[in-house]
ROPATI-387499 format. One line per 5 residues: number of its first residue (from 1); for each residue y, x, z of C-alpha. Coordinates in pm, whole numbers, plus 50000, padded with zeros to 5 digits. Each point is the difference from the previous one (the first is absolute). Example, Ala and Ser with C-alpha at 12.3 -4.5 7.8 and 13.67 -1.06 7.14 Angstrom:
1> 49550:51230:50780; 50344:50137:49934;
// end
This chain:
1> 08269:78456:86440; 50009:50296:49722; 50338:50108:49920; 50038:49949:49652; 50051:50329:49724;
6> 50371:49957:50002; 50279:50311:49962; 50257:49798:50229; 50001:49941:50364; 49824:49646:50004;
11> 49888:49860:50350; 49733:49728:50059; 50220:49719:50021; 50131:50077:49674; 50326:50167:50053;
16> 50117:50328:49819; 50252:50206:50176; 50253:50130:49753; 50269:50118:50281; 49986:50285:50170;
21> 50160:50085:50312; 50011:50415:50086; 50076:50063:50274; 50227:50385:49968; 50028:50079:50386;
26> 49941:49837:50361; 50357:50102:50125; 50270:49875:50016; 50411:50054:50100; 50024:49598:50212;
31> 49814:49882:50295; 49997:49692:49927; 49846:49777:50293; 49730:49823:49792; 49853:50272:49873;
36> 50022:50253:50233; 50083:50160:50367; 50334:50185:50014; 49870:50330:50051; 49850:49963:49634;
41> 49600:50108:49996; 49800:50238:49904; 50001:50102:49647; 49773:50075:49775; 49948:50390:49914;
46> 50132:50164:49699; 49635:50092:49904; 49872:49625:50072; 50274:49887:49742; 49890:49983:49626;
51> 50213:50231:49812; 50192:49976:49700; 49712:50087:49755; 49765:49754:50192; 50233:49727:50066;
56> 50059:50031:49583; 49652:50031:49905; 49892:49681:50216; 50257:49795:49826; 49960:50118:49688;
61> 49580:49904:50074; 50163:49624:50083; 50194:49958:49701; 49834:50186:49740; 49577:49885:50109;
66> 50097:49711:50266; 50261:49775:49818; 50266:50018:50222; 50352:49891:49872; 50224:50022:50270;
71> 50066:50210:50259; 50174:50024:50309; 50105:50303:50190; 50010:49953:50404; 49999:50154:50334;
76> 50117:50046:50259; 50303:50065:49833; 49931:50138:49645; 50341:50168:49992; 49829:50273:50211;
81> 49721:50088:49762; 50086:50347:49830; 50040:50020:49628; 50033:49621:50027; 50207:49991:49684;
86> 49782:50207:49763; 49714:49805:50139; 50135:49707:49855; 50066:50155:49652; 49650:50135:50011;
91> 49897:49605:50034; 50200:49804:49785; 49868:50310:49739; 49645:49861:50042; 49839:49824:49698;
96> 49999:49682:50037; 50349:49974:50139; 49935:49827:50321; 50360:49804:50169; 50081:50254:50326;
101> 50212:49821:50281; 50060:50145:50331; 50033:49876:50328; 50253:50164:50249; 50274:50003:50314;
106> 50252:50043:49723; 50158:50292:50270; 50014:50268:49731; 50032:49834:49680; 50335:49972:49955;
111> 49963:50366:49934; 49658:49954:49758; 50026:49695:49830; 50115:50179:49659; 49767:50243:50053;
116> 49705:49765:50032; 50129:49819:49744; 50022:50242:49744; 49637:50131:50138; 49888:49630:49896;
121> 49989:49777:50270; 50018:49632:49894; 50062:49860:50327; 50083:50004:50405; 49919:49804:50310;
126> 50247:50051:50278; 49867:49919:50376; 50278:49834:50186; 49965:49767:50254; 50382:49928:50093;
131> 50376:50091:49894; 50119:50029:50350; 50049:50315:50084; 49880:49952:50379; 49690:49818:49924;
136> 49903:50270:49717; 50059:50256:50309; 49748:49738:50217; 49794:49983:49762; 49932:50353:49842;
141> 50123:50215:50284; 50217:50161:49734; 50343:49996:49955; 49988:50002:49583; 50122:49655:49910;
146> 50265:50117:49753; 49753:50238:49839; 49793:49775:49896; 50244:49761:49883; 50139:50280:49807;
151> 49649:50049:49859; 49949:49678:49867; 50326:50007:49840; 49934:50272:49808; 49671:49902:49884;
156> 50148:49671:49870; 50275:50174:49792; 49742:50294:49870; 49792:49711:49835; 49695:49950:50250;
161> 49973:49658:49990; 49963:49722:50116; 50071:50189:50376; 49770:49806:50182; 50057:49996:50410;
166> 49733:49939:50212; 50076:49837:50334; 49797:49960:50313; 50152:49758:50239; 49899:49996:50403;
171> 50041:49745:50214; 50326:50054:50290; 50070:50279:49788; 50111:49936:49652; 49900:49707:49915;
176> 50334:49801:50010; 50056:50268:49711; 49839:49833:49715; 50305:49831:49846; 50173:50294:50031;
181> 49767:50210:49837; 49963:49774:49721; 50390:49930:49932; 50064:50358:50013; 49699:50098:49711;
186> 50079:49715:49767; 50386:50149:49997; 49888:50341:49965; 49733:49883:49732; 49686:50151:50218;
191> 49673:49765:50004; 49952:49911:50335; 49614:49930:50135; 49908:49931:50377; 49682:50126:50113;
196> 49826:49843:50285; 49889:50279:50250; 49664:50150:49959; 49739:50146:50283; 50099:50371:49864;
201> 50177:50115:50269; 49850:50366:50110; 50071:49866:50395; 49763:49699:49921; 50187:49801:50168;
206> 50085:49682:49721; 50007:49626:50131; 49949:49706:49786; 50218:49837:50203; 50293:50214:49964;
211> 49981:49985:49607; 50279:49837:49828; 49747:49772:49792; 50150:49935:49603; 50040:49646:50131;
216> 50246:50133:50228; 50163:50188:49759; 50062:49710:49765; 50148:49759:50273; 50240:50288:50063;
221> 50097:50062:49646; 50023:49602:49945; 50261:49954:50248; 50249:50208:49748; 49818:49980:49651;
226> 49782:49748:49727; 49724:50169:49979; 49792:49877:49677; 49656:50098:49892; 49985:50286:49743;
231> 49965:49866:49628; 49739:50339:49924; 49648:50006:50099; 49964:50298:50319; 49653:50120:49840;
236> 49924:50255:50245; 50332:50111:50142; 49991:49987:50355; 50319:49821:50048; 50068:49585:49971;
241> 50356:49979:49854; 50231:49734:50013; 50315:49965:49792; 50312:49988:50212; 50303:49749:49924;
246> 49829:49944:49677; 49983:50362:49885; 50028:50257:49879; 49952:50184:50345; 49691:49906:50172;
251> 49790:50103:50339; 49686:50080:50048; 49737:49986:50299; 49666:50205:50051; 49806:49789:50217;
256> 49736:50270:50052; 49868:49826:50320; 50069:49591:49940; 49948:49995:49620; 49810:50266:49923;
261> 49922:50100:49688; 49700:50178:49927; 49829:49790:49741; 50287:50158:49735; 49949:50315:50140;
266> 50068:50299:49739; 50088:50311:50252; 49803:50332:50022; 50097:50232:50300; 50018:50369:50027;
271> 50086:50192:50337; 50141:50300:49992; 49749:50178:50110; 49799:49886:49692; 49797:49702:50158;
276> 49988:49665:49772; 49992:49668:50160; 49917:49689:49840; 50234:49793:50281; 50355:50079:50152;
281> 49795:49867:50325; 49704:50195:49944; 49777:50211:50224; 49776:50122:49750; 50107:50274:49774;
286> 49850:50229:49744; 50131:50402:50000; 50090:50103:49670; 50163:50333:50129; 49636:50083:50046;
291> 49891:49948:49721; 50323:50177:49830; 49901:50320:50176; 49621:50030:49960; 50073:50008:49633;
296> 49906:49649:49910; 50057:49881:49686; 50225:49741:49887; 49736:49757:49897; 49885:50033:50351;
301> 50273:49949:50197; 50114:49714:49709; 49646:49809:50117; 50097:50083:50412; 50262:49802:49954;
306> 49876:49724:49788; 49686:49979:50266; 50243:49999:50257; 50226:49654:49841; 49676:49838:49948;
311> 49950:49966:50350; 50291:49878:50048; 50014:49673:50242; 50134:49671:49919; 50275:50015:50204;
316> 50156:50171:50298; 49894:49794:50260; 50317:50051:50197; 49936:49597:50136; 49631:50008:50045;
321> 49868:50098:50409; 49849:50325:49925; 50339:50163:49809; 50026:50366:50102; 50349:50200:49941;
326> 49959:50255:49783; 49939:50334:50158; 50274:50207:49817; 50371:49862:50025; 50184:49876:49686;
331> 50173:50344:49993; 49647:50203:49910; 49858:49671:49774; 50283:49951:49746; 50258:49694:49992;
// end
């Protein structure tokens, strides 16, 4: 059907994505095993990567013609980006206001949190998938365990919160980690979700069977804690959160691939090379950097995009027969 004369990014199932994930680079300072080889892979080229003024004018095109609200910087590792701080000064200066969070490795920020803060970053999301420093060398092929602890630390005490910790458990590897994990955010005051694992790995080389399903996860985290259903409504967050011991901490699961949920959908994706997806899991995307550079103007790349979201599907068809990994790894797409 038509898409309808609307400013925002409206789909044809009726969903309006308000959150946009932008991607700032495809590298990255870990190697971690789920996403990809240890030898790291090959990166995108400086000239292939939007650049300050067209990573800025495509997100000012979002929020000021597209109605996005909130924003989240990725990678890779976002740390890396140059100029990352006056990037984000340049957004939160953007009229509307939209909320800016950042996802991140933490290794670095113990360094930058005040900076980013004072740049106007509401908010972080630190990947970290154990507190053992063995596993976290298993795991990442790093040795930077007390870096990013550090990290997280100091975003907590420069005022970017709720520090919220994203954990991806693997089965024979950390899985038996769980309570851990948990016990150790809820004393530090970090907001601990689990993420099942997704087919993103750039070695293509996921099995459903080796996913720690958010089943799982709860019958581990039951064995030490009451878990309770969440008194809020989740809307379109990605995560189901449960209250723990009665509160105030809680925990909260992403079921990406057992629960998904794609009908709430609200996400817009940018790569850094200037390509929008509609779909984390997509293999259709739409080249804005393109458009940037043949002198396009905004209203035309504003209605790229919004062609681009109506076609979005209903879901991502991770559990139907004819599922297809996406082509680029979750380092190039954007967490």
């Amino acid at each position: 059907m038509p898409r309808p004369d609307r400013p925002e990014l409206v789909d044809s199932f009726g969903r309006i994505a308000t959150d946009l994930r932008v991607s700032l680079t495809d590298r990255c300072n870990l190697r971690c095993t789920y996403c990809m080889p240890a030898e790291g892979l090959d990166w995108q080229p400086d000239d292939e990567v939007l650049n300050h003024v067209e990573l800025l004018r495509l997100v000012r095109i979002a929020v000021e013609l597209l109605g996005v609200t909130d924003i989240r910087l990725t990678g890779g590792e976002p740390m890396l980006r140059p100029g990352l701080e006056d990037l984000v000064a340049e957004i939160v200066g953007l009229n509307p206001r939209p909320r800016l969070s950042m996802t991140t490795n933490g290794i670095g920020l113990a360094k930058r949190a005040p900076k980013l803060v004072a740049a106007g970053l509401d908010r972080i999301n630190v990947s970290l998938d154990t507190v053992d420093p063995e596993t976290f060398k298993t795991i990442t092929r790093r040795d930077r365990l007390p870096h990013v602890l550090a990290g997280m630390a100091a975003a907590r005490d420069a005022g970017l919160t709720p520090v919220k910790v994203n954990a991806v458990l693997m089965r024979g590897l950390n899985d038996h980690e769980a309570v851990p994990l948990l016990r150790f955010c809820l004393a530090e005051g970090y907001h601990l979700r689990f993420i099942e694992q997704m087919p993103l790995d750039a070695q293509h080389g996921w099995n459903r069977a080796d996913m720690i399903t958010a089943d799982e996860i709860l019958g581990l985290l039951k064995t030490e804690f009451e878990l309770s259903p969440y008194p809020s409504a989740r809307g379109g967050a990605p995560a189901e959160r449960w209250l723990v011991d009665g509160g105030p901490g809680d925990v909260g699961i992403i079921a990406s691939v057992t629960r998904p949920f794609c009908a709430d959908c609200e996400r817009t994706r940018l790569t850094a090379d200037g390509s929008v997806r509609s779909c984390l899991f997509s293999n259709d995307e739409t080249d804005l950097r393109a458009l940037l550079r043949s002198g396009a103007e905004d209203e035309v790349i504003a209605d790229a995009w919004r062609r681009t979201m109506w076609d979005k599907l209903a879901g991502h068809e991770i559990n139907e027969a004819g599922f297809a990994q996406p082509i680029r790894p979750m380092s190039a797409i954007g967490g």
